[in-house]
N, C-alpha and C positions, 0 to 999 in steps of 0.2 A: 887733549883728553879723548879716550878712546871711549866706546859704549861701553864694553865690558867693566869698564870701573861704576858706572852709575846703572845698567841694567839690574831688574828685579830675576834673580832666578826661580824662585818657587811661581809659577805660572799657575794656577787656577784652567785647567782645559776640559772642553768636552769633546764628545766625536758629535759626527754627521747625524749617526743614530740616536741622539740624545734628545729629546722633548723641548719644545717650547719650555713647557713648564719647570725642566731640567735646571734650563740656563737664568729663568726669574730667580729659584731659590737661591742659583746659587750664588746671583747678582747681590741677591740681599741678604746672605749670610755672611758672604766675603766681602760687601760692601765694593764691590766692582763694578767696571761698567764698560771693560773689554773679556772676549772671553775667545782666544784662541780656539778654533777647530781642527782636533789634529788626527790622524790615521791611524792603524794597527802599531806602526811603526813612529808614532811619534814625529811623521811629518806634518808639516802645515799648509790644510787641504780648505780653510777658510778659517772667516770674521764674524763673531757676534758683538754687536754693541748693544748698547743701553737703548739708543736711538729703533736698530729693529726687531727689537723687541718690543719697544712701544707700539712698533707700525704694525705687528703681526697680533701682539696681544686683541682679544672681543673686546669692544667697548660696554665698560657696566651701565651704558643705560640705552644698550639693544633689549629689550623686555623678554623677547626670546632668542636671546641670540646665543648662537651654539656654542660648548667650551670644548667640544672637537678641534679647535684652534690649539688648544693648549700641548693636546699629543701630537700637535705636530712634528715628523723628526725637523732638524734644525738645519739639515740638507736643501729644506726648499725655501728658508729666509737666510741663510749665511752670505755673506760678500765671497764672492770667489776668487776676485782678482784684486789677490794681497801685496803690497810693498814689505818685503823684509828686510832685513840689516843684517850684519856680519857682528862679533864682536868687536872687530881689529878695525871697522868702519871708525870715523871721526864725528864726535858729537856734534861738530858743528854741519855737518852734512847729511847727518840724520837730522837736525834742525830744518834745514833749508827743503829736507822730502815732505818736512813736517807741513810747510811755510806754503810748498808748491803745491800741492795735492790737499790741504785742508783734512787733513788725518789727527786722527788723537791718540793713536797709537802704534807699535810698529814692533811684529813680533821677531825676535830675533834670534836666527838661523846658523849652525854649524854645519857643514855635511847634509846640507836639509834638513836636519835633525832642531826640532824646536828647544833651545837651550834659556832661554830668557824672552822680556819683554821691557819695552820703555814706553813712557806715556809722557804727553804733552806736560802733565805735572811734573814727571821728573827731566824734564830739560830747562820748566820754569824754577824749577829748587837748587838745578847745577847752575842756572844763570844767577841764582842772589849767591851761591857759592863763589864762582869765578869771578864777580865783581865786588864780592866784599862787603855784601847789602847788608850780613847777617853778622857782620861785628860793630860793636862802635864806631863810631869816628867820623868823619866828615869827606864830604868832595869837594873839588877843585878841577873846576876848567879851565883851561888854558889855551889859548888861541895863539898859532905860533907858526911862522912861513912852513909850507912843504919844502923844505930841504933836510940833508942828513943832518943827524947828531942833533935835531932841539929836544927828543925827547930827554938822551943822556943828559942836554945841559939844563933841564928844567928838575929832572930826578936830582943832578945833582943839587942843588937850590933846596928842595924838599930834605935832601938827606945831610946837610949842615943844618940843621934847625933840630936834627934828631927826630922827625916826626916817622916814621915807619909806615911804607906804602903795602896796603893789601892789595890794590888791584891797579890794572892800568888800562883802559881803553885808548884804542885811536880809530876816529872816524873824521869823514875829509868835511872841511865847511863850506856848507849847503850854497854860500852865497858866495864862494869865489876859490876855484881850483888851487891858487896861490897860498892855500893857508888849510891848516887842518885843526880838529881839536883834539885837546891830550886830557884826556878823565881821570884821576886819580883819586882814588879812595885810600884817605891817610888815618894814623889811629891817634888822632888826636880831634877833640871836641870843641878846642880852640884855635882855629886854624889861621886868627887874624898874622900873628907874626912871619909865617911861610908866606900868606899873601903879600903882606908888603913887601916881602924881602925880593919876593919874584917882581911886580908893582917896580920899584925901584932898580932893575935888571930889566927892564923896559916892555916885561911880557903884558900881554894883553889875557886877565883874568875877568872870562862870562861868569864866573861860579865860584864862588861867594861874591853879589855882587848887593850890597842890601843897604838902604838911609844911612846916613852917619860911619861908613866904612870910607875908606880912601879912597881914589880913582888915581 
């Protein structure tokens, strides 16, 4: 999956010149809490967040404390030094800039030209998408040697039973390079029959693993 399918294009931006006060309302009218700084040209010349704007807003109990703060332009609290993305970039590598850098958001560049924006929300809403969290059904771990073909021949197990697979993870297990796990999220709510059949075909099932079930 590329950015360009899950980026937001309509961007909410201000310039350099834009007020403290600029970026509050518009925080709270668009209910945002990124806010692109862009140029004459629609480049992307810095970052406003939620976060500095808190750090720049007067605190309400300096008794006189000045709201000169608030016309401040947004040139002297903006982040300058922005991480961008391409569209054609890969979500899962804008994930990992996400993961490396502790970013919450990441505006996203054509020609320099500021075209879109993705936010740590929507890489957490493409993840219940890509794993299938957001339809019915059930998961299934399956613990199975690192060698070719166990995934085909555990799918295959799943797809005699009729059960229909939304998603499929594989990540290695923690406790021994020899063995990896297979995730699958299946659209069925009853998933005991798939389990034994797999049970029975000698796989090793963590998930559904619960009293009164088989081993």
């Amino acid at each position: 999956m590329i950015i360009e399918q899950i980026m937001k294009t309509h961007v909410e931006t201000l310039t350099p010149q834009h007020t403290l006060k600029s970026a509050i309302d518009l925080m709270r009218s668009k209910k945002i809490r990124h806010i692109p700084i862009v140029n004459n040209d629609n480049e992307v010349v810095g970052l406003v967040t939620d976060r500095d704007v808190k750090d720049a807003a007067p605190s309400i109990f300096e008794e006189n404390g000045s709201r000169e703060e608030f016309s401040a332009p947004l040139e002297r609290i903006m982040q300058k030094d922005i991480i961008t993305g391409h569209p054609l970039d890969f979500v899962e590598e804008a994930a990992s800039l996400f993961y490396e850098h502790h970013i919450g958001c990441m505006p996203i560049t054509r020609d320099n030209k500021l075209v879109g924006i993705i936010t740590e929300t929507d890489l957490l809403y493409t993840l219940v998408e890509l794993t299938g969290g957001n339809q019915p059904g059930s998961q299934i771990e399956v613990k199975v040697p690192n060698k070719a073909g166990m995934l085909s021949e555990v799918a295959g197990i799943i797809r005699s039973h009729k059960a229909n697979v939304h998603s499929v993870l594989v990540y290695p297990d923690k406790e021994s390079s020899e063995h990896k796990i297979l995730v699958f999220r299946v659209g069925t709510m009853n998933p005991v029959n798939v389990i034994n059949a797999l049970k029975s075909e000698g796989h090793v099932v963590l998930w559904p693993n619960m009293p009164g079930m088989p081993s």
